[in-house]
N, C-alpha and C positions, 0 to 999 in steps of 0.2 A: 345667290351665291354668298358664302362664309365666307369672307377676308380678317384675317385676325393683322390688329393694326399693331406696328412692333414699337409700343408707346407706354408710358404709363401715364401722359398728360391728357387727359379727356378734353382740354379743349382743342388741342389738336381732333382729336375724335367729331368733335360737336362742330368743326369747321369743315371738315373732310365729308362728314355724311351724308348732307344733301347734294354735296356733289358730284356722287357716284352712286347713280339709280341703280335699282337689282343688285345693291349689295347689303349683306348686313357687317357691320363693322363689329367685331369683338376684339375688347384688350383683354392682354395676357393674365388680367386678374380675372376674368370671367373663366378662365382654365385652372383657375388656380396657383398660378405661374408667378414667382416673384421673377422680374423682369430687368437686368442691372447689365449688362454685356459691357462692354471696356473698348470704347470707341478711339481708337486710338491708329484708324484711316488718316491720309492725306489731305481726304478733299470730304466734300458733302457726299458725292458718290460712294466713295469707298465705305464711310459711315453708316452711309444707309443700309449698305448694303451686307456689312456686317451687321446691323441691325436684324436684316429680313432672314439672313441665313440661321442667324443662333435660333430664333422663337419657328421658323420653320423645322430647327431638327426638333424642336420640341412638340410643337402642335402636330406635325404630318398634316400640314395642311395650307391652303392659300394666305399668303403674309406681304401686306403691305407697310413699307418703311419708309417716314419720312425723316431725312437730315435737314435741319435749316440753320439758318444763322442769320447775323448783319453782319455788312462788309462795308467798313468806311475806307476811303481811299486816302482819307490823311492819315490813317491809321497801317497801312497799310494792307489792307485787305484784313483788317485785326477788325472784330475779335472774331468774326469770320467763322469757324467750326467748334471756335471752343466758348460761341455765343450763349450759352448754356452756363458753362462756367466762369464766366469773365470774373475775374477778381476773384477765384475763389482761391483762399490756401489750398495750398497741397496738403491731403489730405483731410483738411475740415469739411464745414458744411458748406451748401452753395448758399450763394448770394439772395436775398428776396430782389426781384425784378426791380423795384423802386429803388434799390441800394446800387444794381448793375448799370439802370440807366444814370444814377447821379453821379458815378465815378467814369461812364464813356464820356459824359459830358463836361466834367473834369478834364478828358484827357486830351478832348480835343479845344478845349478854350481857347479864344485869340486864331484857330486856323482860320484860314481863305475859302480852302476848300471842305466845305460841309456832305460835298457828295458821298450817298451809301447807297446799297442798294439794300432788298431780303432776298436772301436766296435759297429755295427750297430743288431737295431732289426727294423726287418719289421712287420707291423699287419695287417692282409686286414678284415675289418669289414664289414660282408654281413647283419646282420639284431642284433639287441639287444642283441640277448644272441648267435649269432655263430662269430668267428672270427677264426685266422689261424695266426700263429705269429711262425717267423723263426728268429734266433741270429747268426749272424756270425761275426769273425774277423780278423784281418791284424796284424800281427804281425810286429813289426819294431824295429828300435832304435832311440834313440833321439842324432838329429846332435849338434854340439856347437852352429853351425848359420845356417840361414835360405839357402837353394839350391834348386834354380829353381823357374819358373815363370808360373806354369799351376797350374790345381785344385784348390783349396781354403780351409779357414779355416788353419788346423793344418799344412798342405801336404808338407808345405817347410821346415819343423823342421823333421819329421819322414823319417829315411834311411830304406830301404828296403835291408839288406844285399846280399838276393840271386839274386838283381837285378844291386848292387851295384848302386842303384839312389836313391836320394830322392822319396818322390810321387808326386812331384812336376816338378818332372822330366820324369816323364810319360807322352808316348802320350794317348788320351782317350782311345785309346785301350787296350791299356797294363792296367793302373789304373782299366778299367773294370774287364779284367781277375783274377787281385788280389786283389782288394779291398775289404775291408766288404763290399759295399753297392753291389759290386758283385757279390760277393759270396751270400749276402743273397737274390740279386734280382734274381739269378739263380733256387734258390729255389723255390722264392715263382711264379717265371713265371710256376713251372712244376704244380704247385698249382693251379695256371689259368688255366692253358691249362684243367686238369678234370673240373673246376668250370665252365669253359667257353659251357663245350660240354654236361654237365650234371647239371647246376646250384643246 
């Protein structure tokens, strides 16, 4: 089965793939598609799921769409949906990931509570009005400074207590086992598996 994923970050892609057997993943460049939709939902859901909707009216075809973010709770659920763009001006460029995490950790200096979690929603959009949307998350803490040199984005700021690493200290395998993106990809491949045999 085609699933065109509603992204233009490949490593979301290259996390998502082995996790959903009997699919082939295509991004929106592989169509040719410059891919930029104006996310400007409520929650992770709503994002997503403008996500799946815009590149399904353009592909006519199956579209899966991840929202994610961190959620610190001294932050108040910040930077939460607009994790992507933390820090960035209106209107400029966004942040390189190493500039995003040095300014979360700015922000929350001196707090108590370090608790965040990741929180990833998946959507798989089959045609206009059916879709399938699964929420899952990672719970963590937030380090002083960044540890380790894998995954991307937040991964070298968020400690995993029960694993005593970072996420950044994960091999792909491990990060798969716990992460939001897999936990939620777990879900939505059992999702496939009926849609694949019974569309």
């Amino acid at each position: 089965m085609i699933v065109y994923l509603a992204t233009n970050n490949p490593h979301k892609a290259e996390e998502l793939a082995p996790l959903l057997p009997g699919v082939e993943l295509r991004l929106p460049r592989d169509a040719g598609i410059e891919f930029d939709p104006e996310e400007d939902g409520a929650d992770f859901l709503a994002n997503s799921l403008i996500k799946a909707r815009v590149l399904h009216a353009l592909v006519r075809a199956p579209v899966l769409a991840d929202d994610s973010g961190l959620c610190v709770d001294a932050l108040g659920g910040e930077p939460g949906i607009r994790s992507a763009r933390y820090g960035q001006v209106e209107g400029g460029p966004k942040l390189e990931a190493a500039d995003r995490n040095r300014l979360l950790l700015e922000a929350v200096r001196g707090a108590a509570d370090r608790a965040c979690r990741f929180v990833c929603c998946l959507t798989l959009v089959r045609s206009d009005d059916r879709f399938f949307a699964v929420q899952e998350t990672c719970e963590g803490v937030l380090l002083e400074a960044p540890r380790g040199s894998g995954g991307f984005g937040y991964d070298p700021i968020v400690y995993l207590p029960e694993l005593g690493r970072s996420v950044a200290e994960l091999t792909m395998e491990e990060k798969s086992r716990v992460s939001h993106r897999g936990r939620a990809a777990r879900r939505m491949a059992a999702l496939l598996v009926d849609l694949i045999a019974a569309p």
